[in-house]
N, C-alpha and C positions, 0 to 999 in steps of 0.2 A: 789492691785489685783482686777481684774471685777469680778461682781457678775452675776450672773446667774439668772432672774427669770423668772419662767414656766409661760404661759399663762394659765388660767381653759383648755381650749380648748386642748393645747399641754399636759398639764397635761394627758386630759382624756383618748387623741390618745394614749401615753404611757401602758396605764392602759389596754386599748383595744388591742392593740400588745402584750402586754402580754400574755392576756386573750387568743388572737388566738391563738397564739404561743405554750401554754401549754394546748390544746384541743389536740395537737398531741404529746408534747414531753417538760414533764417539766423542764426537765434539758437544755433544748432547750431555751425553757423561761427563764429560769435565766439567762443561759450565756448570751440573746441579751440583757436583762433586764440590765447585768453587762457592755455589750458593750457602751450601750448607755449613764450612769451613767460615764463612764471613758472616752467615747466622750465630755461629758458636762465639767467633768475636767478639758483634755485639754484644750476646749475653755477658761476655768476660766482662764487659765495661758496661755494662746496665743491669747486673745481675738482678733489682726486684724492676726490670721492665717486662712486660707482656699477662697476660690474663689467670686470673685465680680462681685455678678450676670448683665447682661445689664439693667435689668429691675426692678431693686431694689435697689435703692440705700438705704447707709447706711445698708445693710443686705451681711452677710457672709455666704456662702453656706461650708456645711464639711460633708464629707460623712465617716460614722462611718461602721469601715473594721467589717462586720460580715457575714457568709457564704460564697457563690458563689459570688456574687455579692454586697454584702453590702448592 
């Protein structure tokens, strides 16, 4: 199975999404918090699933279903 590991940087953005996220609505924050966590999952167990950018190679685009718009 692929492993998953966060950059500092990715890490931090996470921590900051959160952080917005739950200025307005903590429960709000968890669920994306939980969406994201269960997006990395998936990836762990589908790692060549999701879209192949033109301008990146070797990198998978996956957009993780949360709200309106994701």
């Amino acid at each position: 199975m692929a492993r998953i590991k966060l950059a500092n940087a990715a890490r931090a953005d996470l921590h900051s999404l959160c952080d917005f996220l739950a200025q307005f609505d903590l429960e709000v924050a968890d669920r994306g918090n939980a969406a994201i966590l269960a997006g990395l999952e998936y990836i762990e167990h589908h790692p060549n699933s999701g879209a192949l950018p033109d301008d990146r190679p070797g990198v998978r685009k996956s957009v993780v279903a949360f709200g309106a718009s994701g």
